[in-house]
N, C-alpha and C positions, 0 to 999 in steps of 0.2 A: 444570588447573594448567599451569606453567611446563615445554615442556623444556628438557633441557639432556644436555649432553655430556658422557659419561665416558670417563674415559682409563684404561686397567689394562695394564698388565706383568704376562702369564704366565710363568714359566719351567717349564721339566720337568729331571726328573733320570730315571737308570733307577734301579729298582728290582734287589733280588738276582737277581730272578729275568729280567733285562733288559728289562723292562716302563716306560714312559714313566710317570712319577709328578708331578703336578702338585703346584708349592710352593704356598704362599700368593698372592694375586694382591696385585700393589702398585697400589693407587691413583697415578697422576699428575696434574698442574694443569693440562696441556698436551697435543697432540698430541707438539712438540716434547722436553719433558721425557721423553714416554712413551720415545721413539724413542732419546735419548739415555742411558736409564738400560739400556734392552733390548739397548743395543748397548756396554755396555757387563758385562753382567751373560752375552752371548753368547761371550766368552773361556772361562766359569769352567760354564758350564750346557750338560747337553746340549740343549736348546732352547727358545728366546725369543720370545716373540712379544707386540707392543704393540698394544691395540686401542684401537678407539672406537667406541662404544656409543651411541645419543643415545634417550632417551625422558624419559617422568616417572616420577620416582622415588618417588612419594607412591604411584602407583599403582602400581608396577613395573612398566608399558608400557613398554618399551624395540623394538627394531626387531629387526626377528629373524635380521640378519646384521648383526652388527660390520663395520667397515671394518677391514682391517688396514694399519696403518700402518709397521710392519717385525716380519721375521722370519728370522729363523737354526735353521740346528743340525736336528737331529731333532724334529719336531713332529708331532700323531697328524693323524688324515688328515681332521677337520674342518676344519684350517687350510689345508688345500689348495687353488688355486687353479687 
């Protein structure tokens, strides 16, 4: 099958107990949407971070490190670079 590119916006919040807790991941259309919604959502969130993903989604083959395309704030140590 076809691949193709996905774009997602993590953000994190703490938790009670000061633990990084992932929200819902938002789909984007774009690398540049991604990066514009994440840097925007980086005011209000302890941390942001816009990825890009590319594989086939029929088979859920995807690449086994996302690109990261921006990132803010507190993030756990996978996004580290």
């Amino acid at each position: 099958m076809a691949r193709e590119t996905v774009y997602l916006v993590q953000a994190f919040m703490l938790d009670n107990r000061k633990r990084l807790k992932p929200e819902k991941g938002v789909p984007c259309k774009s690398a540049e949407a991604a990066r514009r919604m994440a840097e925007r959502l980086a005011d209000s969130k302890t941390g942001v971070v816009a990825l890009a993903s590319t594989g086939d989604a029929e088979l859920g083959d995807y690449d086994d490190e996302p690109v990261i395309i921006f990132r803010a704030g507190q993030l756990p140590e996978q996004y580290d670079n």
